[in-house]
KEZAFI-766743 format. One record per residue (C-alpha): residue in three letters; chain; x, y, z. Coordinates in steps of 0.25 Angstrom, whole numbers, plus 2048, in hexadecimal, padded with zeros to 3 digits. Example, Ala and Ser with C-alpha at 12.3 -4.5 7.8 and 13.67 -1.06 7.14 Angstrom:
2
NODE  vexvex  nulum    X    Y    Z
NODE     ala      A  831  7EE  81F
NODE     ser      A  837  7FC  81D
//
This chain:
317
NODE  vexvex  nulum    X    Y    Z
NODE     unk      A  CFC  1F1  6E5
NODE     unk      A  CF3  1EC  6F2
NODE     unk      A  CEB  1E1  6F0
NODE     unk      A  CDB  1E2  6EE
NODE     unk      A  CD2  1E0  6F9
NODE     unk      A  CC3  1DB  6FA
NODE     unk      A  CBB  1DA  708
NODE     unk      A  CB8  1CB  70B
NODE     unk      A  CA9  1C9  713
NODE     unk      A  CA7  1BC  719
NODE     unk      A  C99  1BD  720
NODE     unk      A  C9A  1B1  72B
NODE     unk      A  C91  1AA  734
NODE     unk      A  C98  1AE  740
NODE     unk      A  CA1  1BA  73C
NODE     unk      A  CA3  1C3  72F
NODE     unk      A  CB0  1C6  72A
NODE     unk      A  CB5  1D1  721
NODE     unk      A  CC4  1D3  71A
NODE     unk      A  CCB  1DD  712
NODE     unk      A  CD2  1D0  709
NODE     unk      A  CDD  1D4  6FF
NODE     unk      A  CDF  1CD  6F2
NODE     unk      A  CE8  1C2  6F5
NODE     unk      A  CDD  1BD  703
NODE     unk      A  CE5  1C6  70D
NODE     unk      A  CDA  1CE  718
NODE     unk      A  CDE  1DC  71A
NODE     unk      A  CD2  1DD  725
NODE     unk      A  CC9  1D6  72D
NODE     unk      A  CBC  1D8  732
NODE     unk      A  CB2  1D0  739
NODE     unk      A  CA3  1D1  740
NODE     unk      A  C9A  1C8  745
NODE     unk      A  C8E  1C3  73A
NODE     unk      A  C82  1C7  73C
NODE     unk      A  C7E  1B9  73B
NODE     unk      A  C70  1B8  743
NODE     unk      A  C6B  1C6  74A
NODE     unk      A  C6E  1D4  746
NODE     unk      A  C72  1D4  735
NODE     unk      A  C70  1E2  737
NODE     unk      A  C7B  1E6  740
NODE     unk      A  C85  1DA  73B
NODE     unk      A  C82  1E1  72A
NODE     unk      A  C85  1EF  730
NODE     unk      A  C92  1EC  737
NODE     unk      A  C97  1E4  72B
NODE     unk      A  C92  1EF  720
NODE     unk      A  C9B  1F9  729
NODE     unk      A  CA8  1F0  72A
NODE     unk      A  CA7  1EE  71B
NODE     unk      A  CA7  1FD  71A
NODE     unk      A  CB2  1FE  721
NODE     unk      A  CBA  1F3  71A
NODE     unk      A  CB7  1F7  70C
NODE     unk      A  CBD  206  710
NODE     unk      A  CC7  1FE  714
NODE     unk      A  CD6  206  70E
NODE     unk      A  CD8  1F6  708
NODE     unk      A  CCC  1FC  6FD
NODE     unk      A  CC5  1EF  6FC
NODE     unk      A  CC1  1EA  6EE
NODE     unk      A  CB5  1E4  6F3
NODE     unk      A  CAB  1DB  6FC
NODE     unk      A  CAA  1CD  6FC
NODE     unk      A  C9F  1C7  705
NODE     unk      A  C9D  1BA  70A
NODE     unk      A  C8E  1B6  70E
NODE     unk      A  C8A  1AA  715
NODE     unk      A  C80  19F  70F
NODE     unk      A  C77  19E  706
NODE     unk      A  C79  1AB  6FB
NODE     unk      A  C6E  1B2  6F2
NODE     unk      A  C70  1B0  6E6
NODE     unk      A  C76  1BE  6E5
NODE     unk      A  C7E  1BC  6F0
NODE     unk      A  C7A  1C8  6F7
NODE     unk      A  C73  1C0  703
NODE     unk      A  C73  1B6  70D
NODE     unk      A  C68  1AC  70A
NODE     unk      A  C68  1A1  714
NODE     unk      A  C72  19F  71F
NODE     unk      A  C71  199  72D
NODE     unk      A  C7F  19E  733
NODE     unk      A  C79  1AC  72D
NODE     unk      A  C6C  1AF  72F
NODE     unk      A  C6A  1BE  732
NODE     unk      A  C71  1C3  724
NODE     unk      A  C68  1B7  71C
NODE     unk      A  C61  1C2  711
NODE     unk      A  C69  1CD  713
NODE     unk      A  C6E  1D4  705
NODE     unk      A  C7E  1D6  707
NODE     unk      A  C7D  1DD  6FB
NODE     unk      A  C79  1E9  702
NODE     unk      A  C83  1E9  70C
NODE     unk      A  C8E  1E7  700
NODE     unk      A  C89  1F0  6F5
NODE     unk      A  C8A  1FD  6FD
NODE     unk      A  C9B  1FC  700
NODE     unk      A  C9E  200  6F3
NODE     unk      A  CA7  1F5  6F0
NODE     unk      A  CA4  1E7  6E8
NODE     unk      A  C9F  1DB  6EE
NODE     unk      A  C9E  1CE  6ED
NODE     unk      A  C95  1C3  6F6
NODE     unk      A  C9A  1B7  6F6
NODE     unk      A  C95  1AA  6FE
NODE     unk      A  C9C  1A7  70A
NODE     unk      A  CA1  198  709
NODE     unk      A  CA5  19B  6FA
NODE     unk      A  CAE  1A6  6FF
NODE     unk      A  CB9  19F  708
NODE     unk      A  CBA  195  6FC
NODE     unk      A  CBC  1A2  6F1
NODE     unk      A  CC9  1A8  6FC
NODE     unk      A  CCE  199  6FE
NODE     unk      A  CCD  195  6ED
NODE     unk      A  CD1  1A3  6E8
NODE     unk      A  CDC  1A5  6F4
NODE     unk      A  CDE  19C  700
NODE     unk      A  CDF  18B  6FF
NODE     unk      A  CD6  189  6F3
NODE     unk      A  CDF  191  6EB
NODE     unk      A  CE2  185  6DF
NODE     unk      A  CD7  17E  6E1
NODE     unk      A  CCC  17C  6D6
NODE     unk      A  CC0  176  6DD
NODE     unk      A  CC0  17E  6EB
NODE     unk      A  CB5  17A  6F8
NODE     unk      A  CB8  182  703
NODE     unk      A  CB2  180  712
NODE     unk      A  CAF  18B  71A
NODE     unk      A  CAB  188  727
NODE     unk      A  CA9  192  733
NODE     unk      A  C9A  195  738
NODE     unk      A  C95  18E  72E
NODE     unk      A  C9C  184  721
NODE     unk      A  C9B  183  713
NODE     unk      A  CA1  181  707
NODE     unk      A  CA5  188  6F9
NODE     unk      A  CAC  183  6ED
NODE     unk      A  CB4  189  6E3
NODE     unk      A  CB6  183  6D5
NODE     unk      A  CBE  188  6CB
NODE     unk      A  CBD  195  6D0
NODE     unk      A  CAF  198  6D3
NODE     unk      A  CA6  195  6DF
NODE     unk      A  C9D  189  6DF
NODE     unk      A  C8D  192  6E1
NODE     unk      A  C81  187  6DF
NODE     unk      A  C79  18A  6EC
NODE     unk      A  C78  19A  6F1
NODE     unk      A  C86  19D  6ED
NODE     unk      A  C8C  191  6F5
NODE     unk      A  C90  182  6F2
NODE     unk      A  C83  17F  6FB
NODE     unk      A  C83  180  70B
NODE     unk      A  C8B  175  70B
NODE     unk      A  C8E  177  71A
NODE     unk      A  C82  16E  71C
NODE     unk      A  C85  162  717
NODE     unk      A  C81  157  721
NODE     unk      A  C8D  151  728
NODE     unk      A  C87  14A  735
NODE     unk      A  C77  14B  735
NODE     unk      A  C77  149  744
NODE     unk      A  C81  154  746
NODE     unk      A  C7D  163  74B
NODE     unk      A  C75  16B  742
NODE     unk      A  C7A  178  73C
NODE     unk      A  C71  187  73C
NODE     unk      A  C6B  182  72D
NODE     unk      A  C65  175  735
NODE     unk      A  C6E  16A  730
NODE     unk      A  C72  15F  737
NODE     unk      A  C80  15B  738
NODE     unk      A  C84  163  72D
NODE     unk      A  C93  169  72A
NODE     unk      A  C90  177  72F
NODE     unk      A  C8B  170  73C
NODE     unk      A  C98  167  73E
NODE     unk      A  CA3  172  736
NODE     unk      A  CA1  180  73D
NODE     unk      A  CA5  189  745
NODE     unk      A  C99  184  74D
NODE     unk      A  C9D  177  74D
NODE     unk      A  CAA  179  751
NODE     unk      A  CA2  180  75D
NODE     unk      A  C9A  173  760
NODE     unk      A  CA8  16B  75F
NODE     unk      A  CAE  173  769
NODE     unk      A  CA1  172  773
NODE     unk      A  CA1  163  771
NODE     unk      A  CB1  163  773
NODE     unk      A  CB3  16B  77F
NODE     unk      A  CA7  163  786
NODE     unk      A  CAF  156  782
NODE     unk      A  CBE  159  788
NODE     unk      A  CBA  166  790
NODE     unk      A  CC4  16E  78A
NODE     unk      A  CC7  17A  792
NODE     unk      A  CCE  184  787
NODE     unk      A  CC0  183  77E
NODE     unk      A  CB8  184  789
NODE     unk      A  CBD  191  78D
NODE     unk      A  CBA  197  77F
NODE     unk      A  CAA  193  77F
NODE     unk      A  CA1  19F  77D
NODE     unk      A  C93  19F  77F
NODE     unk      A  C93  190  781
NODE     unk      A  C9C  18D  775
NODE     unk      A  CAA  18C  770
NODE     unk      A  CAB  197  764
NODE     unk      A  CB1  18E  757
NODE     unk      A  CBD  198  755
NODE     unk      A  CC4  195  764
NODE     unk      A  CC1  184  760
NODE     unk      A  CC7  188  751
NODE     unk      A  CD2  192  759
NODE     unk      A  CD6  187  761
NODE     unk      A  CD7  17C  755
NODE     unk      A  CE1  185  750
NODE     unk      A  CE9  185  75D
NODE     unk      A  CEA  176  75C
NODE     unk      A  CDF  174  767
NODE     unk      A  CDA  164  767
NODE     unk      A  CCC  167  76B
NODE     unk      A  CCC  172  760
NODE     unk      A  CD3  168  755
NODE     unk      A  CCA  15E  75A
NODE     unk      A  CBD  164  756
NODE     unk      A  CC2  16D  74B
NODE     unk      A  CC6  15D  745
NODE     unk      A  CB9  15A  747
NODE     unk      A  CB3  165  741
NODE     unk      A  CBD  161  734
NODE     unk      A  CB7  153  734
NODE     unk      A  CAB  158  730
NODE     unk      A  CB0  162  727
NODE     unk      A  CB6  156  71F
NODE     unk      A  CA9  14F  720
NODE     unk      A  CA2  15D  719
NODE     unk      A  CAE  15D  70F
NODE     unk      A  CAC  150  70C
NODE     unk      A  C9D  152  708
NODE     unk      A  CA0  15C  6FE
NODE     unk      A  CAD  158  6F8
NODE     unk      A  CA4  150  6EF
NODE     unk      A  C9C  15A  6EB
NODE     unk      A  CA6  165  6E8
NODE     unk      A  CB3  15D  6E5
NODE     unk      A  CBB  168  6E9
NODE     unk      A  CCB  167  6E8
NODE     unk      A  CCE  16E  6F6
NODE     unk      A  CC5  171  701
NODE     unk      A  CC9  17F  708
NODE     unk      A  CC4  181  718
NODE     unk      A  CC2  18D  71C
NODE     unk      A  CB9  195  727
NODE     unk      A  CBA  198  736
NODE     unk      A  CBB  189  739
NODE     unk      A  CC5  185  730
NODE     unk      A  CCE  18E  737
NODE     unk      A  CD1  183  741
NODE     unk      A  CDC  17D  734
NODE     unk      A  CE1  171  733
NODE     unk      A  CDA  167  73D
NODE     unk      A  CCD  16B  737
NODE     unk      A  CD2  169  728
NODE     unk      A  CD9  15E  72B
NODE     unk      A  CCD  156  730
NODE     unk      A  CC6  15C  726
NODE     unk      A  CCD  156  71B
NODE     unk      A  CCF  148  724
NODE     unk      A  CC0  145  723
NODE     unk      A  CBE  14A  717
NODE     unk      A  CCA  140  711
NODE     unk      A  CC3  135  71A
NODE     unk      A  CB4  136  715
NODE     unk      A  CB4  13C  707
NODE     unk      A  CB6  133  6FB
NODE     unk      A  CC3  135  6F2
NODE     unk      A  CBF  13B  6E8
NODE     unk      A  CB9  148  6F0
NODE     unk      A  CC6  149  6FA
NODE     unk      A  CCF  14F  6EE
NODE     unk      A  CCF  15C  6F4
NODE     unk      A  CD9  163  6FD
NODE     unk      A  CD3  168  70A
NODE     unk      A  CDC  175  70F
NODE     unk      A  CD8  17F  719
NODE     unk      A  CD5  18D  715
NODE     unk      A  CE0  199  714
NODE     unk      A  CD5  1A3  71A
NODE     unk      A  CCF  19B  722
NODE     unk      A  CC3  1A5  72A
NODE     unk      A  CC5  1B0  71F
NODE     unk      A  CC5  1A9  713
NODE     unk      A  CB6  1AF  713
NODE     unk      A  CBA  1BC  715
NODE     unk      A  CC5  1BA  70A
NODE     unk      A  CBC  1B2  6FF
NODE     unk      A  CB1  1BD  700
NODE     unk      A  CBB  1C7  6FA
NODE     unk      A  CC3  1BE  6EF
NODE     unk      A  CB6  1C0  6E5
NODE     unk      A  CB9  1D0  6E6
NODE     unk      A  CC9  1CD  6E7
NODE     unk      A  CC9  1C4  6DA
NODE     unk      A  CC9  1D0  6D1
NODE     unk      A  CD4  1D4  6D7
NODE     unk      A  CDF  1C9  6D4
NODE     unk      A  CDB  1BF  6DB
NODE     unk      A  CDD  1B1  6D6
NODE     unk      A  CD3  1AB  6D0
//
């Protein structure tokens, strides 16, 4: 008997993804648009009610819809309340852009849901007290205890991105100065690459820059490849997100810490100095945990928004 199947949402800053995910986390099909971030809602919610029309008559005959939202949730999770890397959709009701498919849905907030694929699925499978980091536009944290999400603060653990690392470091879109989303993003992996390029004038990032910058996924492209310029700021970037760690180990006590988003996609030089700083700074009894990188790396999203629907159908729980 074929495997059930639920449509994973994952509503990024940047880019929204949708997915046809099976049972057991594989992706039948892959579908992505630019958000509708800051200018024309209308046109970006048109074209994604029509592709999720199309994907639910999809011959797979998906279970349901899982969506991911970005920030601050009402408390019926049907809005977007407050979100900087989100403006234009801030208000809008998704429950009128779900209800009418016919299908059941769930809303889900979009930190927790790279923790639900990862703890029910991927690398925190085992695990009892469960933080992941999702890092990409922006960066934020969920935990998983015993099972059930951690929801104090707008359905999230707190926007925990903006804990203060380095008060004289750049500001982020929310205002704060120095703050992880500032120094662990997608942009600053952007700034990193500026900085470096002007420091050693290296030619093969040069030629990639666009509208004078250097798009983060070539820098996190060529930390895969091995590139030193790109291991080198992608080390960087890990070193603060030790530091960030490291800052809410205390608080959340977790037993393994799971990175995942676009930006963890550069692998190890990125977990590894992750895990050396945070080793270094943090007291004893906060570094009992495992640091691992995500199995789904920039679809645990997508993936995670359809486990709520794909639970009721043999998933472990």
């Amino acid at each position: 008997m074929d495997q059930a199947c639920a449509i994973g949402v994952d509503i990024g800053g940047t880019v929204t993804k949708i997915a046809l995910v099976q049972a057991g986390g594989a992706i039948l099909r892959q579908e992505h648009i630019p958000t509708g971030s800051r200018s024309e809602p209308e046109k970006y919610l048109a074209q994604l009610k029509d592709l999720l029309r199309d994907v639910v008559g999809d011959e797979a005959r998906p279970i349901g819809i899982g969506l991911a939202l970005p920030g601050f949730l009402s408390p019926d999770r049907h809005k977007i309340t407050f979100n900087p890397n989100t403006p234009a959709l801030v208000g809008y009701d998704f429950f009128d852009l779900l209800q009418p498919l016919g299908l059941p849905f769930h809303i889900e907030q979009d930190l927790n849901v790279p923790a639900v694929a990862e703890y029910h699925l991927g690398a925190g499978v085992g695990s009892r007290r469960c933080m992941s980091a999702s890092i990409g536009t922006g960066l934020g944290a969920a935990v998983i205890i015993d099972g059930k999400l951690l929801d104090f603060s707008s359905h999230t653990v707190g926007d925990s991105g903006h804990i203060i690392l380095d008060p004289d470091g750049p500001t982020c879109l929310v205002g704060c100065h120095g703050c992880g989303e500032a120094l662990i993003s997608a942009a600053a992996v952007e700034r990193g690459a500026l900085r470096a390029i002007g420091e050693s004038n290296c030619v093969p990032l040069w030629a990639e820059m666009k509208d004078g910058k250097i798009p983060a996924r070539i820098v996190i492209e060529a930390c895969q490849a091995g590139d030193p310029l790109a291991v080198k700021i992608l080390t960087e970037i890990g070193a603060w997100l030790g530091q960030w760690v490291a800052s809410l180990a205390p608080i959340f006590l977790p037993d393994m810490v799971v990175l995942c988003g676009g930006v963890a996609e550069a692998g190890e030089p990125l977990r590894a100095a992750c895990e050396r700083r945070f080793l270094e700074i943090a007291g004893p009894e906060y570094t009992r945990c495992t640091i691992k990188l995500g199995m789904f790396k920039g679809l645990a999203g997508v993936i995670g928004a359809a486990v709520p629907l794909l639970l009721k159908y043999g998933l472990p729980d």
